[in-house]
Each structure stands twice: as structure tokens, then as C-alpha cells.
C-alpha positions as CSV (number, residue, x, y, z in Angstrom):
1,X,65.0,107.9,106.6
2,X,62.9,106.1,109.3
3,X,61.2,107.6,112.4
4,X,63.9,105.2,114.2
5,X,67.0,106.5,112.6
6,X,68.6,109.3,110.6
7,X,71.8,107.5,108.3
8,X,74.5,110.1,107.1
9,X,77.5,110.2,104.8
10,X,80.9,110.2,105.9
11,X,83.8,111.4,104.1
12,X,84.7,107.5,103.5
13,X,82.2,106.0,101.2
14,X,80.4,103.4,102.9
15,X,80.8,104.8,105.8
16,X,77.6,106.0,108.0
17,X,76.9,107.9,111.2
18,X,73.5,105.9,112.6
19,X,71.4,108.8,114.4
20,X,69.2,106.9,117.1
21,X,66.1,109.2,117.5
22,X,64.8,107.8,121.1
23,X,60.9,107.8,121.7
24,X,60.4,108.9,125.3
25,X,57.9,110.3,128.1
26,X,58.6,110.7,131.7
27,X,59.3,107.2,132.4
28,X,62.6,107.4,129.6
29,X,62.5,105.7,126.6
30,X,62.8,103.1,124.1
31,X,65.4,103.1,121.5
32,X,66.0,101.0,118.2
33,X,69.5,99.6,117.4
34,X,68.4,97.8,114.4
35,X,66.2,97.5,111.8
36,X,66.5,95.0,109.3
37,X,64.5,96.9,106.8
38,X,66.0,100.0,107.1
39,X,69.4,98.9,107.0
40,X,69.3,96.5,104.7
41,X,70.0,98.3,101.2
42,X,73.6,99.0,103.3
43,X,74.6,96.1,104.2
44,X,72.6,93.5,100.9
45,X,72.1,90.0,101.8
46,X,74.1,90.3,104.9
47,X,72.2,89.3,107.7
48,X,73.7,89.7,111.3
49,X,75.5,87.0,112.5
50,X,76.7,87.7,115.9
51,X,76.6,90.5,118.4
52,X,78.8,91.3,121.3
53,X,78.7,93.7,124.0
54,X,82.4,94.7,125.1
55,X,83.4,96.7,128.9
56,X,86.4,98.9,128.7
57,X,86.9,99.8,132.1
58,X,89.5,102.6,132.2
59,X,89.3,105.7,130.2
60,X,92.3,106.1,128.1
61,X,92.1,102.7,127.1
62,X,92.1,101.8,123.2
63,X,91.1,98.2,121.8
64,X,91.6,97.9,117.8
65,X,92.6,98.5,115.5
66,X,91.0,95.4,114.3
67,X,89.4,94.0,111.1
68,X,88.9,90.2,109.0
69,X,90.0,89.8,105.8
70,X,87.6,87.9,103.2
71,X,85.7,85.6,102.9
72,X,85.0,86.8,106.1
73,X,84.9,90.4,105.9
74,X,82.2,91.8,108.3
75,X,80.4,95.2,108.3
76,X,79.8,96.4,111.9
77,X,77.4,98.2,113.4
78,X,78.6,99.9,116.6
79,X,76.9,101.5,119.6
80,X,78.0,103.0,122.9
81,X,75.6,102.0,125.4
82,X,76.9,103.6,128.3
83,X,80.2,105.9,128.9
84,X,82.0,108.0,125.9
85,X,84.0,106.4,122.9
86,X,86.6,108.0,120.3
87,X,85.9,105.7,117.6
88,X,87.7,105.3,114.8
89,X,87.5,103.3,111.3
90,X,89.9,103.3,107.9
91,X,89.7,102.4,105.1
92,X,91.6,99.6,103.7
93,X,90.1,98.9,100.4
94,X,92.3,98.4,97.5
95,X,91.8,100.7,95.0
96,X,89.5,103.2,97.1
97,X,89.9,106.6,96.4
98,X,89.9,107.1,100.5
99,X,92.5,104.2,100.8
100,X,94.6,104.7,104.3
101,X,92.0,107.7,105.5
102,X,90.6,107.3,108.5
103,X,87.1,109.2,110.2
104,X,86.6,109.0,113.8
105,X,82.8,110.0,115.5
106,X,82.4,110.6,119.5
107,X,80.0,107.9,120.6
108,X,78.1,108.5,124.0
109,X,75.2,107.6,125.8
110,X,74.0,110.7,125.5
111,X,74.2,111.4,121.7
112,X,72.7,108.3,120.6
113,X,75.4,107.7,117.5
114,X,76.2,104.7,116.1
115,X,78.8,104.0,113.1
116,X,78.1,101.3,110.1
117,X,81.6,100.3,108.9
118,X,81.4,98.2,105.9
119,X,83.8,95.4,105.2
120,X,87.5,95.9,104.3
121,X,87.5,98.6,107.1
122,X,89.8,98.5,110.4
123,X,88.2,99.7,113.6
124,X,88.8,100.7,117.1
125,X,87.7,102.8,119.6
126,X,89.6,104.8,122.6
127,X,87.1,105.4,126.1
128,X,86.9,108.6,126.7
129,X,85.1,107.7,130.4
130,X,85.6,104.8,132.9
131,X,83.1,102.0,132.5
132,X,82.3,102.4,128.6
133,X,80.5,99.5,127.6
134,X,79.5,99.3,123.7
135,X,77.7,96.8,121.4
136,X,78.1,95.4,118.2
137,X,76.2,94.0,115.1
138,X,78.3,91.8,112.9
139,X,78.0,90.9,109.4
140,X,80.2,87.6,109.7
141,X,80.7,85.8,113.0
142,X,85.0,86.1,114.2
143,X,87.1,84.3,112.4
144,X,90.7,83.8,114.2
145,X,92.6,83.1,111.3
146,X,91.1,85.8,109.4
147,X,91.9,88.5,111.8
148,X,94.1,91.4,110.1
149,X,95.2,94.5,112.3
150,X,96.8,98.1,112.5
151,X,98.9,99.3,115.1
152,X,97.3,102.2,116.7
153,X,100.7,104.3,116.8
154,X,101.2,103.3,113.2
155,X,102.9,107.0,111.5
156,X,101.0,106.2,108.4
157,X,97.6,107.1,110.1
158,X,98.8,109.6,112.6
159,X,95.3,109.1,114.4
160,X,95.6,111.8,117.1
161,X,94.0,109.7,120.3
162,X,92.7,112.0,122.3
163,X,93.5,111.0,125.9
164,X,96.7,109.0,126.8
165,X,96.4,105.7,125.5
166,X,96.9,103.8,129.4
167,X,96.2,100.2,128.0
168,X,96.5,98.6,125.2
169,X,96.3,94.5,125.3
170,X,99.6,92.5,124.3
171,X,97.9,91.5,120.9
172,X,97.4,94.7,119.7
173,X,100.1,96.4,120.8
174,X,101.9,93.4,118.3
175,X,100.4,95.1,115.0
176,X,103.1,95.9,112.5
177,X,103.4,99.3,111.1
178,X,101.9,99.7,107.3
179,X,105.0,98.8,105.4
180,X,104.6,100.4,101.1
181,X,103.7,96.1,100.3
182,X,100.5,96.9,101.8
183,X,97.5,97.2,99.1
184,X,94.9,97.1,101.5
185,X,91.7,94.8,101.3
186,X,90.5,93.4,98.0
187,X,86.8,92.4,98.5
């Protein structure tokens, strides 16, 4: 697609692995995050409105699973800068053919992945390493009263963490099970 980035399909439409393609020599390298221009047709008339940069400091730790109901639904762009993620995003779209499925993509350092979640998705990510730090494009800025989550044990996803989840904070660990009222996300 670019010389900067190759975008691929996920089984959840919308849904895109990001492919950094670094440029370096012997003194490293410079990578793109984003490109308005490239990324544009997948996120139309949706500038970004914030970023963030998050530190999970023990592996084992997940944070999510997290997402903002409209009008403030939010596609993210999201990075691991440093350390190893298990990151995860489902689909909560009324009427999707890939409603309740989730996808998950290993996000390092060293691989260079990011993941573009579109709006009415949930996401969260466990560290695989100590130290993980990652970054995030957003297409709304956070909205408190907004905020919509999924427990991360939830029996309806059956996400398979891969480590032991050590932490989790308080507010997450409050997310409700899906109960069969749930419809998802209309956007």
C-alpha cells in the first residue's frame, strides 16, 4: 500500500493488522506510525483527536476490555513501542455478521504491528513482558460517561489470555458478564 505500511484484513471486518516497514542503516531507523493519507479511506473524516502512551509494568497484566459508545465511538490505532502485547479487539456491532468474535495479534517491538480497531469495537491488551509501554491514536478524545466495558473473564468470549492475568485494576475487574439483553453497538 505505501512504502511506510502494509494494511491487512482480519477476520472481523474493519479490522486491520498495520505492518510498520522500518527504514534503517547502521545507525537504526526511522519508523512511521501514521499517515494521514494512507489511512485515511479507513477511518473517513475522522481526524485524530488524542493520543496516549500507556506503561504496563508487570507481565501478566491485562487493562480492557474497554470501548465508548456513540456519539463518541472512537477507532484506535495501537502500537507497542517497547515490550510484547496479547492484544485483543471484539466486535460489538449490532447486526455484524462477526458480532461477539473476537481476533487477538501479538504486538512487539520487534515485529513492528500495529492494530486499527474501528468504532463499536472493545479492546484490551495482556503484557506479555515487564515494562510494555504502547501508544495510541484516537478517533474521538475519552469520554467518561461514554465508557462501555467487557469483563475479561466474561464465558461468552472465552479469550484464552495467555499468561496468568496478575492484575487487573478495580474498574475493570467491575465489568458485568454479557447477559442475552446485550445487542451490541449501534453506530
Amino acid at each position: 500500500m505505501s512504502v511506510h505500511f502494509d494494511v491487512l484484513d482480519t477476520p472481523l471486518q474493519g479490522l486491520k493488522v498495520i505492518q510498520r516497514k522500518p527504514i534503517g542503516d547502521h545507525r537504526g531507523y526511522l519508523e512511521r506510525m501514521f499517515c494521514a493519507e494512507v489511512f485515511e479511506p479507513m477511518i473517513p473524516g475522522k481526524p485524530i483527536a488524542q493520543i496516549n502512551h500507556t506503561l504496563t509494568a508487570k507481565r501478566g497484566t491485562v487493562r480492557g476490555l474497554h470501548f465508548q459508545y456513540p456519539p463518541y465511538a472512537e477507532t484506535k490505532i495501537v502500537s507497542c513501542l517497547r515490550g510484547e502485547v496479547f492484544d485483543v479487539a471484539v466486535d460489538l456491532r449490532q447486526g455484524s455478521p462477526t458480532f461477539l468474535k473476537w481476533h487477538a495479534e501479538i504486538l512487539s517491538e520487534r515485529n513492528h504491528k500495529s492494530l486499527l480497531i474501528p468504532e463499536g469495537f472493545a479492546h484490551g491488551f495482556q503484557a506479555l513482558s515487564d515494562e510494555s509501554e504502547m501508544l495510541y491514536f484516537h478517533t474521538a478524545t475519552y469520554q467518561p460517561a461514554a465508557e462501555g466495558g467487557l469483563n475479561l473473564k466474561d464465558p461468552n468470549l472465552d479469550i484464552p489470555w495467555p499468561e496468568t492475568v496478575c492484575e487487573v485494576s478495580p474498574r475493570d475487574t467491575a465489568h458485568p458478564f454479557l447477559s442475552d439483553a446485550f445487542e451490541g453497538v449501534i453506530l
